[in-house]
N, C-alpha and C positions, 0 to 999 in steps of 0.2 A: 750866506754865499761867500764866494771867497774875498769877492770885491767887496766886502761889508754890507751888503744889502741882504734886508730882512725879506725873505719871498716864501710864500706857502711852497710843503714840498712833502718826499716822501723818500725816508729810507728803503731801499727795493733789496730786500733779499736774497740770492738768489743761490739754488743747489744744483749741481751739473755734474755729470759723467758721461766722459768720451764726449766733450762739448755739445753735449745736450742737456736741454736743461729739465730738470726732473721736481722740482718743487720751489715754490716761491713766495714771498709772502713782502706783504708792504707797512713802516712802523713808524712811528712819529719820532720814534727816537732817531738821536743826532748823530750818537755812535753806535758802533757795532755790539760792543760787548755787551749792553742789554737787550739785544736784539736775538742773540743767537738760541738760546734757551726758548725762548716761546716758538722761534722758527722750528726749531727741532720739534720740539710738542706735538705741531702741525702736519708733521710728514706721515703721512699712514706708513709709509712702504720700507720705514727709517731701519725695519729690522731684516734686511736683505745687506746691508752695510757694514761694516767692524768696524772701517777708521773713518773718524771725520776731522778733514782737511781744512782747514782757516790759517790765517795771515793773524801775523803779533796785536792785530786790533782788536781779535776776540778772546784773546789768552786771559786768564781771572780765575780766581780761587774760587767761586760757585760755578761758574761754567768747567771748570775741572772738575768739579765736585760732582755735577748732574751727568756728567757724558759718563766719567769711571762708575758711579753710584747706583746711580737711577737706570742709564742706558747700558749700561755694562759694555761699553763701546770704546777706539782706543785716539786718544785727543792725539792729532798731529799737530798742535797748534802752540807754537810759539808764542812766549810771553813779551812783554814789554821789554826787558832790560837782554832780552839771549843772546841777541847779536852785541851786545856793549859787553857782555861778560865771556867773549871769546875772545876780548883784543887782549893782552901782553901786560897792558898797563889795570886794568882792572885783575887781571889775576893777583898780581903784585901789591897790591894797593893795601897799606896798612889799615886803611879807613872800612875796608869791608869785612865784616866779621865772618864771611865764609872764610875769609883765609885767613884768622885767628885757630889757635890750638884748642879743642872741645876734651876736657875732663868729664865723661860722662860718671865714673863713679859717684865723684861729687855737684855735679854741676854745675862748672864752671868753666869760663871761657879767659883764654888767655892769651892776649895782645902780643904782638911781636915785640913790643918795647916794655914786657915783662908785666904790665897792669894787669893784674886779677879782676875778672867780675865775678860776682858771684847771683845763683838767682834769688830773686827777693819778693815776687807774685806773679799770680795770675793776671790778665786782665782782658776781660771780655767785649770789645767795639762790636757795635752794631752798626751799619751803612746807613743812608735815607731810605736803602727799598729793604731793609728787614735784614738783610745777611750779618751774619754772627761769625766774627772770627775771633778766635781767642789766641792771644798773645801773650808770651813770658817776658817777664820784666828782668833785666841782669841789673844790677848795680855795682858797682868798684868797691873794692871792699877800704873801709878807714884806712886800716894800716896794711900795709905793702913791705915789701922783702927792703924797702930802703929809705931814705927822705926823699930821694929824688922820684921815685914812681909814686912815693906819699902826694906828690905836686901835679905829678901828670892823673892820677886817679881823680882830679879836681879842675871844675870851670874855673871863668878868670872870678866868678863871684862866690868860689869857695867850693861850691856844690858839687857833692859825687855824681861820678858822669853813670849815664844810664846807656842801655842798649836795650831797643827790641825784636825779639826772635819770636818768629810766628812760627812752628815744626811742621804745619799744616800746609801752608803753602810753601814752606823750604820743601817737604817730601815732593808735591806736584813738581815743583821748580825739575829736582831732580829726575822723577821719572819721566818726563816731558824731553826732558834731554838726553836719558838713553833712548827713549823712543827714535828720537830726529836723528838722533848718529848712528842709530843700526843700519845696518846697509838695508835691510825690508823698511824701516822708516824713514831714511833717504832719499831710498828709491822713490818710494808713493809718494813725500813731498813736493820733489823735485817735478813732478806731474803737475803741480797744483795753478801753475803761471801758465804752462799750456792749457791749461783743462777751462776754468772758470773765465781767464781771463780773454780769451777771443773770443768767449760768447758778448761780454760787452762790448770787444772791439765792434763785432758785427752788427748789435744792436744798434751802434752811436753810428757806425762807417758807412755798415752795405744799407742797413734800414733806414739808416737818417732820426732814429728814435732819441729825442734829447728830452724831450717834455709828454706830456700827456694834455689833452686838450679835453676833458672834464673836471669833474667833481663832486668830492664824495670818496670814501675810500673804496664803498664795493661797487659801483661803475668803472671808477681807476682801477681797482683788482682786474677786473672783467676784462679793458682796456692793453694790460699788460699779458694778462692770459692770453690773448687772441695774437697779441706780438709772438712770444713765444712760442706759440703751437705752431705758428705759422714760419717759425726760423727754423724749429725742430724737422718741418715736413721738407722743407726745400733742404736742408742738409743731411735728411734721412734718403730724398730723392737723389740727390747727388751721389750720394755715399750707393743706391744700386746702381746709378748708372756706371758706377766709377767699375762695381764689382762684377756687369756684364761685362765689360772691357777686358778686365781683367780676365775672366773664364775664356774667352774667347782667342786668349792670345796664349791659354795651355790647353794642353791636351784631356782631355774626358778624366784618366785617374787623377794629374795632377789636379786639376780644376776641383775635383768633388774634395781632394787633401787640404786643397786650401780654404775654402766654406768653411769644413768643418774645424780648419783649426782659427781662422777665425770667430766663428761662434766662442770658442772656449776661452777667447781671449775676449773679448767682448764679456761673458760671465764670470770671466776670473775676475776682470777692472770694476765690475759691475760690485763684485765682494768686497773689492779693495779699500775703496773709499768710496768718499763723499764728498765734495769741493763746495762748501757754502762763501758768498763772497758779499758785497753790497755796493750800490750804487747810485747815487740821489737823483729823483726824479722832480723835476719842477713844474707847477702844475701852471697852463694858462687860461688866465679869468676871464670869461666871457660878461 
């Protein structure tokens, strides 16, 4: 918890469109980004969807990997460093080798203060939970165009300086970011704070839903299913009464023009995305 206290509890998953919630799932993990892949698993209905919608929490080179690969589906989801590498000063920054000069001929990379690397291996890391990413190793090459880049090519304890570049997750990085700056990837994003996030507003505000008062995950499954269904119906209720109001205040053609073109927009958003988000449930011991 945030106060330091250790209390049983429950990652709450949760999938929405046009603030309804459409699939849900609950996971012991603490953060998102291993949660999202088995959430997805879970969704029967998952192929009715193209983009799915997440916050910089679930952005990760295997969660890239499964949504492009597996789901042939299109990641709106921001990674950890996006917003730090839009500021001024991280463009600039001699220390990030995105903005070093790439000799792909030869394969080398070259420093704004003239240091050659050059590449020198593979190398293959593996995570705790199995994932393989494979890394290129650069190193500074001995001799350098001068004595003085001969010095900067070296730590203070002698050693030629290394760099590592992953092209795997640099490509994600990249497509990830034209995705979000297309004006169609914008657009759907910028949905994403509207869409998922008043569903918990309302859970926590209009419901008063802060805890679950069982135990066990599939009675707490059950627990939160019957939350949700029950926030779905009363906002599905509201949303007709809203649209007898509506018909009622135009006339016969307009009225039947605007049904119809809200259904299309309803199944246009319904294509659009997918807003998966998450929420910690705390359970109380009886």
């Amino acid at each position: 918890m945030k106060n330091g206290q250790l209390k049983p509890g429950y990652n709450l998953q949760l999938g929405t469109n046009s603030q309804f919630a459409l699939a849900y799932g609950l996971y012991p993990n603490p953060t998102d980004t291993r949660t999202l892949k088995p959430f997805l698993q879970s969704i029967q209905t998952l192929e009715l969807f193209q983009h799915i919608v997440a916050d910089a929490g679930y952005g990760s080179e295997e969660n890239y990997n499964f949504i492009l690969d597996d789901l042939e589906k299109t990641p709106l989801i921001p990674y950890g460093t996006y917003q730090k590498e839009q500021k001024k000063s991280y463009k600039k920054s001699e220390a990030n080798p995105e903005n070093w000069t790439y000799l792909e001929d030869s394969d080398q990379w070259i420093k704004p203060d003239g240091v050659v690397y050059s590449f020198k291996n593979y190398s293959r890391r593996t995570d705790k939970y199995g994932f393989e990413k494979d890394i290129k190793i650069y190193e500074s090459d001995p001799i350098q165009a001068s004595e003085e880049l001969d010095q900067l090519a070296r730590t203070e304890k002698g050693n030629l300086k290394q760099i590592q570049y992953n092209p795997t997750w640099n490509y994600f990085k990249n497509l990830v970011k034209d995705k979000l700056t297309s004006k169609e990837g914008a657009r759907i994003y910028a949905k994403r704070k509207v869409d998922v996030e008043p569903v918990f507003g309302r859970m926590k505000g209009v419901f008063g839903v802060r805890r679950v008062h069982v135990r066990g995950q599939k009675v707490v499954e059950t627990e939160i299913g019957f939350l949700l269904m029950s926030m779905n119906l009363t906002k599905l209720a509201k949303k007709i009464v809203q649209d007898k109001r509506n018909k009622k205040k135009n006339t016969d053609d307009s009225a039947g023009f605007h049904l119809k073109q809200l259904n299309l927009s309803v199944f246009f958003y319904l294509l659009a995305s997918f807003c998966p988000a998450s929420f910690p449930l705390t359970i109380i011991l009886k």
